[in-house]
N, C-alpha and C positions, 0 to 999 in steps of 0.2 A: 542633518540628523545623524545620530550615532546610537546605531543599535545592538542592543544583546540580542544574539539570536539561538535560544538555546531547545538543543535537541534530544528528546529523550531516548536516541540510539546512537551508537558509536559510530565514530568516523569511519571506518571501511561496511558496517552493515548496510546491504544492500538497501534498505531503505532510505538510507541517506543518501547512499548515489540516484537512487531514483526520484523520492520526495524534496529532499533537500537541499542540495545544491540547485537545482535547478531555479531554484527560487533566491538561492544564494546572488545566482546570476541576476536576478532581475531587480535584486537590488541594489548591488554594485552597477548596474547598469545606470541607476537613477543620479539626477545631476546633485539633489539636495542629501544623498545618502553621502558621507564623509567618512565614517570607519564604523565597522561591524567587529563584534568580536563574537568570535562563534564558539559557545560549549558545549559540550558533547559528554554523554554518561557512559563510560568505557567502563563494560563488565569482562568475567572472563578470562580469555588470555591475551585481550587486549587490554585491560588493565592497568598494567603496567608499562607495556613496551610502547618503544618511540611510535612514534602516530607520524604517518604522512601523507599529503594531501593526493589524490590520483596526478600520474602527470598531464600535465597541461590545463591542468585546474587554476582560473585566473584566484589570484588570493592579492589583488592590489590595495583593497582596502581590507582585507579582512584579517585580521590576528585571532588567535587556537589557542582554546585556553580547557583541556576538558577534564569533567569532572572524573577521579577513577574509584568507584566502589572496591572496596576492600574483602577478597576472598574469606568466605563463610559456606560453612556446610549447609546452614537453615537459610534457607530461602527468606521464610517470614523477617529473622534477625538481619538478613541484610539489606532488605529494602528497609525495614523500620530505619538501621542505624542511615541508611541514605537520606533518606526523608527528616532526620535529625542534623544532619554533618553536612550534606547539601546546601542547605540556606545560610549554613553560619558563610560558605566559601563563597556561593554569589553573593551575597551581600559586601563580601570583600572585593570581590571583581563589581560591582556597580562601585562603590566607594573608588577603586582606584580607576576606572573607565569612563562614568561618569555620563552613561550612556540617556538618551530622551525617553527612552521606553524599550520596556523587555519585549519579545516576539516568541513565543512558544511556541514547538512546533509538536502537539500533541495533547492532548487532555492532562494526563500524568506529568507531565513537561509543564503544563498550566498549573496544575498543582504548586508546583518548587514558586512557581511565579506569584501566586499569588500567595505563596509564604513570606515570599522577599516582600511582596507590595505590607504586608504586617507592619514590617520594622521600618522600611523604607516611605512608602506608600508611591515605590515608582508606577508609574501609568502599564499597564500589559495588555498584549494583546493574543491571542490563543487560532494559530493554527489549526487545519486537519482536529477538528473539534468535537469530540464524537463522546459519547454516553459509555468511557470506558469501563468502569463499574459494571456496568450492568452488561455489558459484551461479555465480562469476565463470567459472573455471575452465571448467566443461561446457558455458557460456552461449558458450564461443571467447573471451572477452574479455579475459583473461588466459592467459597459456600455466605451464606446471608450474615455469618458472624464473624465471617475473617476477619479483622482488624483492617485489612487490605481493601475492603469492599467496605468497611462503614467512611473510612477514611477517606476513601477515592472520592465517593459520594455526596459528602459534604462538601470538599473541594472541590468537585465540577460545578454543587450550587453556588459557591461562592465566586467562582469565575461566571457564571452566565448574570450573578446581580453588579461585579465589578470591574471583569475586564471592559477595556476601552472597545474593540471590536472583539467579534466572534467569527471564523471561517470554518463551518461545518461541512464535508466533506461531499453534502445530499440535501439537493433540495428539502426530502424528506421531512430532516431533521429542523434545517432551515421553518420551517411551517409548524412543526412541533415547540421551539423555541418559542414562535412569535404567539403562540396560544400558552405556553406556559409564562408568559409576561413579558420577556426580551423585546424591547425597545428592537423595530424591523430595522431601526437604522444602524443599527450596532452589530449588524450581522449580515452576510454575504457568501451565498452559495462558492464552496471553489474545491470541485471534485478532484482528485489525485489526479493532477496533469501528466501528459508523457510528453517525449521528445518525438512528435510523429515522425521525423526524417530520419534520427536513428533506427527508428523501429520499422522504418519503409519495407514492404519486400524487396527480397534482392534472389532476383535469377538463379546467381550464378552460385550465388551460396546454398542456394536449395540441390541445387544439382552436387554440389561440392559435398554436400553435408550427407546427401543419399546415399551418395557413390562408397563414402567412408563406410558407414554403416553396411551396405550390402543390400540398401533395398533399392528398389526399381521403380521409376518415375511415374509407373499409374498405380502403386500403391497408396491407399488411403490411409492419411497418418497423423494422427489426434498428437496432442501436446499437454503437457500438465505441467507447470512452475511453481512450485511453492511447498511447503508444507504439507503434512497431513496431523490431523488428530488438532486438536484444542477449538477452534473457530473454524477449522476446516472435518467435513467427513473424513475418516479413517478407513475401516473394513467397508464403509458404504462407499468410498469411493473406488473400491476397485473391482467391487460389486459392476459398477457405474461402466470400469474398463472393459471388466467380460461381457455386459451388455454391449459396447459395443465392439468387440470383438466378432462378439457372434452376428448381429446385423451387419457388418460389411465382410465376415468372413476372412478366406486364407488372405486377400489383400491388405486386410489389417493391421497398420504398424502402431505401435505407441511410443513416444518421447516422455520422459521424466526426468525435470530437471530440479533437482530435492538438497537443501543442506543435511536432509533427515539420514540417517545411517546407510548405507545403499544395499546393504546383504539384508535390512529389517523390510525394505520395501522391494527386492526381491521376492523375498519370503513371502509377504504378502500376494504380491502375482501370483507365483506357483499356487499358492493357495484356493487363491480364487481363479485358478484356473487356466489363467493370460501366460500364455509357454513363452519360456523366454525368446526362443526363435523372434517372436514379433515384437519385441522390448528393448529400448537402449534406456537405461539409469544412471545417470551420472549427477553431479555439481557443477555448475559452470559460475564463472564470474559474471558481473551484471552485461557485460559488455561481449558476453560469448549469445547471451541470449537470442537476440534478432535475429542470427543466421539459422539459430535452430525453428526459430518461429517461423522464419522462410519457405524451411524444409517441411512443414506440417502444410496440411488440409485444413482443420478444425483445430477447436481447442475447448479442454475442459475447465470449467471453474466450481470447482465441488466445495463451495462454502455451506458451512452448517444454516440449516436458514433457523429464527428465532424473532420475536418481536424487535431487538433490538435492530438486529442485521438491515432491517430498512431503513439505518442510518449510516449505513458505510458505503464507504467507496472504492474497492478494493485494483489495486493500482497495475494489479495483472490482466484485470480486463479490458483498460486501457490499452495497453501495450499488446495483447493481441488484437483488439482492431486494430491498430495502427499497422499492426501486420497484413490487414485484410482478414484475419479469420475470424469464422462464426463461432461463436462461445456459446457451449452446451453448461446451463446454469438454472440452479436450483430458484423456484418462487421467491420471493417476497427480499429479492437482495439489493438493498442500496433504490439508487432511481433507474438501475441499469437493467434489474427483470422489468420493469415497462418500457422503457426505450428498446428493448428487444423484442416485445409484446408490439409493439405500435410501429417502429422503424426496421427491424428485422434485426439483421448481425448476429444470428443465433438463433437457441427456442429454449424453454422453461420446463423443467421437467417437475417432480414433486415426490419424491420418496414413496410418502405417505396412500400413492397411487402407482404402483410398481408398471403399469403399463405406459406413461408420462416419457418416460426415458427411452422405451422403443421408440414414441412418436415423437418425442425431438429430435431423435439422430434420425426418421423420417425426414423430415425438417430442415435438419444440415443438409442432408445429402440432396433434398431438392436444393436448393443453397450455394452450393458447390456445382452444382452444376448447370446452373444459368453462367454466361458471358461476362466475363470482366466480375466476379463476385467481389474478388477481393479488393477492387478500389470501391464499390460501393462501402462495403464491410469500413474502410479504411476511414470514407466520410463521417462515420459515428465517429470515429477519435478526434478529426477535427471538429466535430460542433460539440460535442461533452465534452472534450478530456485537455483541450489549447490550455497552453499554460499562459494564452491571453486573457484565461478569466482570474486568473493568476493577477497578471497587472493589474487588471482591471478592479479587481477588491485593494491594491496596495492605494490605487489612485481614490478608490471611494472614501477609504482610512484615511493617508496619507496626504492629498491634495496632489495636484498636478506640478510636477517638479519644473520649473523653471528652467529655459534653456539656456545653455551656455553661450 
């Protein structure tokens, strides 16, 4: 087989090292996979500049061919002109590649795909498959007549009546598909997998990581990775910080690990109250993660909840099991607020019930302090998040590859 494998974020954004390659591997792994050519839509100020692969990334079969959007003040004008200029270029990369079928890895990413299937009418199939329209939508990011959101929407319809499979990220959603018509066989739960071994706890990095910082080994210390503001709480999640702050008191440290500005999420703290005394804010690369994950107790996941949101699978909560820690996470997220509900790994809190959030971090804290928490914690990542379920939809798609 020779596949297109195209990604709607750029080669060094952390979701590609986390979502993507990983799966890169498993198809280069496969005996019938022959060559991959993987594109990538480099906005920014990767754009332009040379792109290179992380080192020791195997690339045996696979040739980089990525897409670069062209600098624009208006946002709107330059997705439109992508969504124009895009397809005319894959379609030159199928003609000269000559690939079996495209592989999307993204809703928006399925979009381009089934533009190409228009003119070409290659076979596609749609990764990480989620209801992005409508994420945007209820997230405020888009309003009901953006051009952005009628567009998206049509073209997710259009992938759920023509791509070849569908990999929706949540059971959830999976169930919602097969009641809005989807053929069950054309679709295969495959939550945002992690590297549990990367993500293992490690002793000595916890101890390493403390020691830098200045805090002390029976300090108890939350972790937050990601964003704030668009699909995630903003002012409510640091509301969320001084809650707990104030429940576990002066032992209280917090970890923030943000691309977002680091003086705006300062300012926030101070704000709401979290002295910096107890705060470390930084950026780190995907690969600095784990030891800081190490170093933490808990961990927050302050995703916006919304009716969509119980079609996501958000790839941070992954990666903190896999760490061992309990995730303090908002109702109705993905399949993961019931697996928290029903298998532990955390507790559920609810805004909308301001008392919810003292009795979850109740919750953690019994949690943390039973025996061995964090291998238990660890076990959710391998039965949800194996990127064997990974294979396993390539094999239901794909067939059982022949051995050499």
């Amino acid at each position: 087989m020779r596949i297109l494998f195209l990604s709607y974020w750029g080669l060094n954004d952390g979701l590609t090292t986390s979502t993507v390659f990983p799966h890169l591997r498993l198809l280069q792994e496969r005996t019938d996979v022959t060559a991959i050519l993987l594109v990538t839509i480099e906005r920014g100020a990767d754009a332009q500049a040379e792109l290179l692969f992380e080192p020791g990334f195997e690339v045996s079969k696979i040739t980089f061919e990525p897409l670069r959007s062209r600098p624009s003040r208006n946002v709107l004008v330059n997705k439109i002109e992508d969504f124009t200029r895009f397809p005319r270029t894959l379609i030159r990369q199928v003609e000269e590649f000559k690939p079996d079928f495209l592989l999307a890895r993204g809703a928006p990413a399925g979009a381009l795909a089934y533009l190409v299937w228009q003119k070409t009418k290659l076979p596609f199939y749609v990764e990480s498959f989620e209801p992005h329209a409508d994420y945007m939508l209820e997230s405020g990011v888009w309003r009901s007549y953006d051009p952005r959101y009628l567009f998206q929407r049509h073209w997710e319809t259009k992938q759920k009546q023509l791509a070849l499979g569908l990999m929706p990220v949540a059971e959830n959603y999976r169930q919602q598909l097969i009641a809005e018509g989807v053929p069950a066989q054309r679709i295969a739960t495959v939550p945002c997998s992690v590297d549990a071994g990367q993500f293992a706890y490690n002793g000595a990095a916890r101890q390493r990581v403390r020691e830098s910082l200045g805090w002390a080994g029976t300090d108890v210390v939350g972790v937050y990775v990601g964003k704030f503001g668009s699909i995630y709480y903003d002012e409510e999640a640091f509301q969320v910080f001084r809650t707990a702050a104030d429940f576990f008191g002066a032992d209280f440290r917090l970890v923030i690990l943000t691309p977002d500005p680091l003086d705006e999420v300062q300012a926030k703290l101070a704000a709401a109250g979290v002295s910096a005394g107890q705060t470390f804010v930084t950026k780190a690369a995907h690969q600095e993660v784990p030891d800081y994950l190490s170093a933490a107790d808990f961990a927050f996941a302050t995703i916006k909840p919304a009716p969509c949101r119980l079609f996501c699978s958000a790839i941070k909560i992954g990666e903190y099991w896999a760490s061992g820690l309990p995730v303090l996470l908002p109702e109705g997220i993905g399949d993961d607020s019931d697996i928290i509900k029903r298998e532990g790994g955390g507790a559920i809190f609810n805004l909308d019930r301001p008392s919810t959030v003292s009795e979850a971090l109740a919750n953690v804290a019994q949690q943390m302090a039973q025996p061995g928490y964090r291998q238990q914690v660890r076990h959710l990542a391998e039965r949800h998040r194996s990127i064997e379920l990974s294979r396993q939809a390539y094999t239901h798609f794909f067939g059982v590859p022949a051995l050499q």
